[in-house]
C-alpha positions as CSV (number, residue, x, y, z in Angstrom):
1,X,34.7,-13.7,-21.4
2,X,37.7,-15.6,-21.1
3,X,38.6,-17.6,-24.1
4,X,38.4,-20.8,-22.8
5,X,34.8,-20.0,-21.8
6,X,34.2,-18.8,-24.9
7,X,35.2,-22.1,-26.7
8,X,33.2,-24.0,-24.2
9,X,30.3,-21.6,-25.4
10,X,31.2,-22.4,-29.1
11,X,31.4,-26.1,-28.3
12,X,27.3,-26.0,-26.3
13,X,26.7,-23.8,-29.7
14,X,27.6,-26.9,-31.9
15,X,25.5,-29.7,-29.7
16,X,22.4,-27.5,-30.7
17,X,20.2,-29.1,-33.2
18,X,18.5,-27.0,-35.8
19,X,15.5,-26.1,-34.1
20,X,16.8,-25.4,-30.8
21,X,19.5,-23.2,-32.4
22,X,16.7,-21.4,-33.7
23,X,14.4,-21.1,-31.2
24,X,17.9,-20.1,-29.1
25,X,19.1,-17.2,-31.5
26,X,16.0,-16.2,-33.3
27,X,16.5,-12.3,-32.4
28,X,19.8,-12.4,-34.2
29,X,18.3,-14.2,-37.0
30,X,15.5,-11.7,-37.2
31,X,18.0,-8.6,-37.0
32,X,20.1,-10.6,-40.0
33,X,16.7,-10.5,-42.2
34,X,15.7,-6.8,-41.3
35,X,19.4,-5.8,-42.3
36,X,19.1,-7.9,-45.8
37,X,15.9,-6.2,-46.7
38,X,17.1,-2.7,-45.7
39,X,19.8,-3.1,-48.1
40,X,17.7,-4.5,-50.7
41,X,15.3,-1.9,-50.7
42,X,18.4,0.7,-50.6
43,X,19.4,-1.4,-54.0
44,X,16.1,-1.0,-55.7
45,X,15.1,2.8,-54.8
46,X,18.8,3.8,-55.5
47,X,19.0,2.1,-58.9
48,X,15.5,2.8,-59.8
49,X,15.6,6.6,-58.8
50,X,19.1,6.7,-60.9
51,X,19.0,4.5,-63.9
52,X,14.7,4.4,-65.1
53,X,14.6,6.6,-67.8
54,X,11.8,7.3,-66.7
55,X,13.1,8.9,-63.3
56,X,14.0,12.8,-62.6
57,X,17.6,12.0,-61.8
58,X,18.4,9.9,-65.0
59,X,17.7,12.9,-66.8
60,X,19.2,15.0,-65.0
61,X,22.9,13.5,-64.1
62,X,23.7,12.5,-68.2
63,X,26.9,10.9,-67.2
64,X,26.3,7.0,-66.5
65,X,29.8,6.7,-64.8
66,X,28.5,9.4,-62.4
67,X,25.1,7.6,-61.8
68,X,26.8,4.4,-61.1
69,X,28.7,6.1,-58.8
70,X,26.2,7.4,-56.6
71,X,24.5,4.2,-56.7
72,X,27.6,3.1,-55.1
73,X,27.7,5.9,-52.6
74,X,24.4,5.0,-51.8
75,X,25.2,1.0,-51.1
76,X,28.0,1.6,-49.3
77,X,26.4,4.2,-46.9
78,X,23.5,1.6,-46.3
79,X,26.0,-0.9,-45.8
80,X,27.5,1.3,-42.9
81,X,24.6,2.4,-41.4
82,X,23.3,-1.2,-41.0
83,X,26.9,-2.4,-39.4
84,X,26.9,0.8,-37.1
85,X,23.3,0.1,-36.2
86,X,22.2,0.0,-32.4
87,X,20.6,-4.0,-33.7
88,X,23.8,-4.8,-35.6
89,X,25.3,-3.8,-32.6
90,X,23.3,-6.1,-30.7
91,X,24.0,-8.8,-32.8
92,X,27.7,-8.1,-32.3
93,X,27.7,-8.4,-28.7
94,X,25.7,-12.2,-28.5
């Protein structure tokens, strides 16, 4: 795609009115839900598996630094797998 073509794409984009933008690029906004919930459920298993006392792994890792960590590690390797994700991907190329 050139890039005069794709400002003349950009400019059709911006004539769209809400509800033909939608019905045009619902796909992507589907693939931009599933991709917020995935993370969101990452959030919650991650944090509740590491920080309810009531969980395994809160007793067993006593350090909270350490916990918090691996919540981390555990956001930021959702966070790539949804980018590097064949429907991110797909996103990426409309």
């Amino acid at each position: 795609m050139t890039q005069e073509s794709g400002r003349a794409a950009a400019a059709e984009s911006m004539r769209l009115s809400p509800v033909r933008a939608l019905l045009a690029h619902w796909p992507l906004y589907l693939i931009e839900a599933w991709a917020l919930g995935m993370f969101m459920i990452s959030a919650s298993v991650a944090t509740t598996l590491l920080e309810s006392p009531g969980a395994p792994l809160y007793g067993a890792i006593a350090d909270a630094r350490l916990r918090l960590a691996l919540i981390g590690l555990a956001m930021g390797s959702t966070a790539v797998a949804l980018i590097y994700s064949p429907w991110a991907g797909a996103q990426a190329r409309t």
